[in-house]
NULUMTOR-253971 format. One record per residue (C-alpha): x, y negated, z negated; residue in three letters. Coordinates in steps of 0.25 Angstrom, whole numbers, plus 5000, padded with zeros to 4 digits. Last residue first. Example, Ala and Ser with C-alpha at 12.3 -4.5 7.8 and 13.67 -1.06 7.14 Angstrom:
residues 2
{r {5055,5004,4971},SER}
{r {5049,5018,4969},ALA}
end
This chain:
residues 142
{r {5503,4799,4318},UNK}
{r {5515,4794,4325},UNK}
{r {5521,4810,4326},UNK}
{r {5536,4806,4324},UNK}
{r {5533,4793,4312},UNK}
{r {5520,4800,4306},UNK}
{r {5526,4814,4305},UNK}
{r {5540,4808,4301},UNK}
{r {5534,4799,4291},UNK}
{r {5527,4811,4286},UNK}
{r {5537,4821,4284},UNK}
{r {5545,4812,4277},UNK}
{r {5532,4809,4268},UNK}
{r {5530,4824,4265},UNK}
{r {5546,4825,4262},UNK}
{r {5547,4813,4252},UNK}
{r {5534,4820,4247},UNK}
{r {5539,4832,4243},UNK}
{r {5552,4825,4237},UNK}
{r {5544,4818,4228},UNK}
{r {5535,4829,4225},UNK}
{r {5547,4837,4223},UNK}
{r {5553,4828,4213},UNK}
{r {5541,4826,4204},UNK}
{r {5535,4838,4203},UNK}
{r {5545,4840,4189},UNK}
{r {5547,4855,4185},UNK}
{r {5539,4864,4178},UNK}
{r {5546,4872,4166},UNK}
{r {5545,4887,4169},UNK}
{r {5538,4900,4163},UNK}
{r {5537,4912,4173},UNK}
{r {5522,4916,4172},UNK}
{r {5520,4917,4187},UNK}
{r {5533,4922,4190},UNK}
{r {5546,4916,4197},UNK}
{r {5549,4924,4210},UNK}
{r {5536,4930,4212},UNK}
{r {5524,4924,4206},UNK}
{r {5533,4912,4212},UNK}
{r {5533,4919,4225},UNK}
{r {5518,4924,4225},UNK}
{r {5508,4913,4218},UNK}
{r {5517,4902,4219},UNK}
{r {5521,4901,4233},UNK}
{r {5510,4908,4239},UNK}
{r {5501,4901,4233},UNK}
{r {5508,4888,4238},UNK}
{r {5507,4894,4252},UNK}
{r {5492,4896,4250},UNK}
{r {5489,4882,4245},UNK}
{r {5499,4876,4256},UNK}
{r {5489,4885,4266},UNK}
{r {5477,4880,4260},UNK}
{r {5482,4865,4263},UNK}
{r {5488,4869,4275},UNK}
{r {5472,4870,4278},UNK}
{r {5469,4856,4282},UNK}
{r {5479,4856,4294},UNK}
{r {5467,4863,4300},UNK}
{r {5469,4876,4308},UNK}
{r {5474,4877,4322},UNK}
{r {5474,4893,4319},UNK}
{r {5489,4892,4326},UNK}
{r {5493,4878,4318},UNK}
{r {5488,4882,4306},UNK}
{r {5494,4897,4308},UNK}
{r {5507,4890,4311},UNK}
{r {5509,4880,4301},UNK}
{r {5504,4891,4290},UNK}
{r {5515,4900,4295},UNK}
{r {5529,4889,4295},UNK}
{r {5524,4885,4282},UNK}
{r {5521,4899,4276},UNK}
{r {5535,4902,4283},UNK}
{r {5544,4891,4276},UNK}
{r {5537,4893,4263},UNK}
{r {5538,4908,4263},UNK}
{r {5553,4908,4267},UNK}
{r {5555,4896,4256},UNK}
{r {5548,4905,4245},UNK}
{r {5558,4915,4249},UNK}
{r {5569,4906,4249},UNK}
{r {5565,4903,4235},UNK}
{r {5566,4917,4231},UNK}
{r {5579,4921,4235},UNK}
{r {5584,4907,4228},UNK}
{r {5578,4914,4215},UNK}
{r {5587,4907,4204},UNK}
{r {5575,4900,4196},UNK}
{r {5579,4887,4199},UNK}
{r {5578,4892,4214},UNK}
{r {5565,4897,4212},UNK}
{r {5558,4884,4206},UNK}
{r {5565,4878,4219},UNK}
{r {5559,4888,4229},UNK}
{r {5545,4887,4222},UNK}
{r {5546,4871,4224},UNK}
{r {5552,4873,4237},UNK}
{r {5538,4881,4241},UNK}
{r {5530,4870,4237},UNK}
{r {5534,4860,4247},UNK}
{r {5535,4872,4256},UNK}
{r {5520,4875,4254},UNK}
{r {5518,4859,4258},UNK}
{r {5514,4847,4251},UNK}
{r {5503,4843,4244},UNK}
{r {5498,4862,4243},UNK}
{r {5511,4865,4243},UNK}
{r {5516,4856,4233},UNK}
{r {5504,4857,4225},UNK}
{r {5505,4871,4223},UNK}
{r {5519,4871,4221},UNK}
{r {5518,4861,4210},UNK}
{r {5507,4871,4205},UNK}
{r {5517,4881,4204},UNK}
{r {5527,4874,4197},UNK}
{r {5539,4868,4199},UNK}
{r {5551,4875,4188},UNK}
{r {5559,4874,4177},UNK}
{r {5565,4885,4171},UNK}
{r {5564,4887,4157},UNK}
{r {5577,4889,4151},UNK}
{r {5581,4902,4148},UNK}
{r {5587,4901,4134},UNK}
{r {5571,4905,4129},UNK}
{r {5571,4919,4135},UNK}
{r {5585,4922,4129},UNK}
{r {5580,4919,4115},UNK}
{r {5569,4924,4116},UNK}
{r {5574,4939,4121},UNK}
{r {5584,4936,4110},UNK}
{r {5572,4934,4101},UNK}
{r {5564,4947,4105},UNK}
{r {5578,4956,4105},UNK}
{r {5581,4952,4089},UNK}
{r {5567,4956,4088},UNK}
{r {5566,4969,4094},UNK}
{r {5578,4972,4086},UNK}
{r {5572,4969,4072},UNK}
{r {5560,4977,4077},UNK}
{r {5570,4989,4077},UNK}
end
């Protein structure tokens, strides 16, 4: 019997470590990204860690949320006329939201993943933030 619990122990290893480990951004890169950039900077970062992981439905879900916690936080700023100063606290709470609940969620908090390069995002992050720029500067004459 304890030959057979064996022989099922190492093939139950054996499986596990054919898996490749997936590689993945992390959550702090997600943190830093909402909190440098923008919640929906950070949540294509969860959306693209999903979609590697085959959970398309997922992503969507995080881009639903990322859209309208956007679209929410714009408006009570602007109803409640508070200072720019707190998007801050709001791309802290977005980013909590992210990582805490929908990667809790859809990948696990104790999954075990290979952290991707921050470099291409970044890049690209900034190529956008700077384009947005020019054009504020160059239509609004700041």
């Amino acid at each position: 019997m304890s030959e057979n619990n064996d022989l099922q122990e190492k093939e139950t290893m054996e499986f596990e470590q054919e898996k490749p480990i997936p590689r993945l951004y992390s959550k702090i890169l997600i943190l830093a990204f909402a909190i440098l950039f923008s919640v929906i900077f950070a949540a294509v970062l969860l959306m693209s860690n999903l979609r590697s992981l085959g959970k398309q439905k997922a992503a969507l879900g995080v881009l639903a949320f990322a859209v309208l916690y956007l679209i929410a936080t714009a408006l009570v700023m602007q109803a409640f006329d508070l200072q720019p100063g707190l998007t801050l606290v709001a791309n802290v709470i977005g980013a909590a939201i992210l990582n805490e609940f929908f990667w809790n969620k859809y990948i696990g908090s104790d999954f075990v993943f290979e952290k991707k390069s921050w470099m291409k995002p970044t890049l690209i992050a900034l190529a956008i933030a700077m384009l947005f720029f020019f054009l504020l500067v160059g239509v609004g004459g700041m």
